[in-house]
Structure formats: C-alpha cells, structure tokens
C-alpha positions in Angstrom: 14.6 1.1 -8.1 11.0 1.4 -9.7 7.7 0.5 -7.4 4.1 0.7 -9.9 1.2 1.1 -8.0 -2.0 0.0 -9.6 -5.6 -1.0 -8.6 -6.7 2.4 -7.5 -10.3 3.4 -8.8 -14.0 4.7 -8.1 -16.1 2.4 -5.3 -18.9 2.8 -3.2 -18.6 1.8 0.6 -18.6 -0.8 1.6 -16.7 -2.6 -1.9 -13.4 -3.5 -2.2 -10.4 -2.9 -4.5 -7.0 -4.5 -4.6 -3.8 -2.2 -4.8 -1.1 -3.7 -6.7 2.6 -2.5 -6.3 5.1 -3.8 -8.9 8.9 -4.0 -7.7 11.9 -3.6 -10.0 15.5 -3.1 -8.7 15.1 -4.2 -5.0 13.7 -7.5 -3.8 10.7 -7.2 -1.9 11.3 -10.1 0.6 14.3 -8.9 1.6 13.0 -5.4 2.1 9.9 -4.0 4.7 7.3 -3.2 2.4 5.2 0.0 3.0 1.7 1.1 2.1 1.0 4.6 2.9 -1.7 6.9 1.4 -2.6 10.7 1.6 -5.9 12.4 1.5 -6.9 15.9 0.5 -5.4 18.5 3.6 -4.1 15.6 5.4 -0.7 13.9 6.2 0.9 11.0 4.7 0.4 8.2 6.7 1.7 4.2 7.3 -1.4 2.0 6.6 0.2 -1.3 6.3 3.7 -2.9 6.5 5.1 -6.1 6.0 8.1 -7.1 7.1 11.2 -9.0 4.9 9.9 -11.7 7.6 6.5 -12.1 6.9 5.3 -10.1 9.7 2.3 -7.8 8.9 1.4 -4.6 11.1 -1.9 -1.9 10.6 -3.2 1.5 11.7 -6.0 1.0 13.5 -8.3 2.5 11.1 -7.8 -0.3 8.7 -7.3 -3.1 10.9 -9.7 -6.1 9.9 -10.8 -4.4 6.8 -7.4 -4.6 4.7 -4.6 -7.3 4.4 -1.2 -6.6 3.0 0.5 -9.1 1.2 3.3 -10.3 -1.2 4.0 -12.5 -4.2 7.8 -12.9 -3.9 7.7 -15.1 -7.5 6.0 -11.6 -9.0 8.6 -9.2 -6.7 4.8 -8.0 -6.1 2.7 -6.3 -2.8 -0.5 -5.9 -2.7 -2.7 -4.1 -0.4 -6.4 -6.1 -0.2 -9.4 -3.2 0.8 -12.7 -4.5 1.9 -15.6 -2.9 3.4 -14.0 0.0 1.9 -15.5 3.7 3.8 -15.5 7.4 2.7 -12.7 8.0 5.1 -10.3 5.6 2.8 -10.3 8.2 0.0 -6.6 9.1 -0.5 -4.4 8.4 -2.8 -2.0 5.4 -1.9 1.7 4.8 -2.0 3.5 1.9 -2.1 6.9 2.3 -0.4 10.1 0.6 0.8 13.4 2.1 2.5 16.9 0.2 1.4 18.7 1.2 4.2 22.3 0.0 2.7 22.0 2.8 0.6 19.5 4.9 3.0 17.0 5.8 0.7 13.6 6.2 0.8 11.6 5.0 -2.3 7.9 5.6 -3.2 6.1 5.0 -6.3 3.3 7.5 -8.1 0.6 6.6 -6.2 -2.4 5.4 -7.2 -5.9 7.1 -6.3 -9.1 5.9 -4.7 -12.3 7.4 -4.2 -15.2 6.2 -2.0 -18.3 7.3 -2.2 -20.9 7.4 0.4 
C-alpha cells in the first residue's frame, strides 16, 4: 500500500491550495480515508475523514473552510483548503487504516506554510 500526498506549498491567508493523495494497493472507496496534519511542537491531529460511504466529518477548526473529497475513477483524495489561516501551517498526512490486516498507513506528508 502506497498513499502520495501532493499540493502542499507557500500561501498567504486567506488563499487556498488543494492536497492531493494518490492511492496504490488499497481502494479508497472501500476504505475511511484520513487527512491529518502536524505542526511544529504540536500533535498529530484528524482534520478530515471520509467514510467508504460517502460520509464526510471535520475538526472544528476547519469546518466550512475545507472539503474532503474523492475521485474513486483516480483511487484519489483530496483535501480542498480555502480561506487558508496562519494556524493551518502543518505538514499534512493523508491516511487510511485496513483493518483486515490492522494496519495503519500514512504517506510522507506534504508541507504547507501560511503566512500572515
């Protein structure tokens, strides 16, 4: 199983960027789908999920500012950020857990930087 973040960059607040995460070895509507991210000092945490449903669920940080969402033709998830503040500097993870196996997978993250 491979997940490829992408998207990640330099913006000032109140832009936007699109996080990308490529899926390889799992299928993504079959699997919750996880976007977590971790800033400097601080602990990972759950951002956004979608569910092998369709269901969608936010911290409440984001909620209203970012949309998860999937491209099942691409085995793709991507993580929509708008009105984008300081506080969303982290670097983010995509993420899934295959729970026939019970494994936990995460890909290499992919960093963003807001500046004020």
């Amino acid at each position: 199983v491979q997940l490829v973040e992408s998207g990640g960059g330099l913006v000032q607040a109140g832009g936007s960027l699109r996080l990308s995460c490529v899926a390889s070895g799992i299928i993504i509507n079959i699997n919750d789908m996880d976007w977590y991210r971790q800033a400097p000092g601080k602990q990972r945490e759950l951002v956004a999920r979608i569910t092998s449903g369709g269901s969608t669920a936010y911290v409440a940080s984001v909620k209203g500012r970012f949309t998860i969402s999937r491209d099942n033709a691409k085995n793709t998830v991507y993580l929509q950020m708008n009105s984008l503040k300081p506080e969303d500097t982290a670097v983010y993870y995509c993420h899934t857990f295959a729970d026939i196996v019970a494994v936990h997978y995460w890909g290499q993250g992919t960093q963003v930087t807001v500046s004020s």
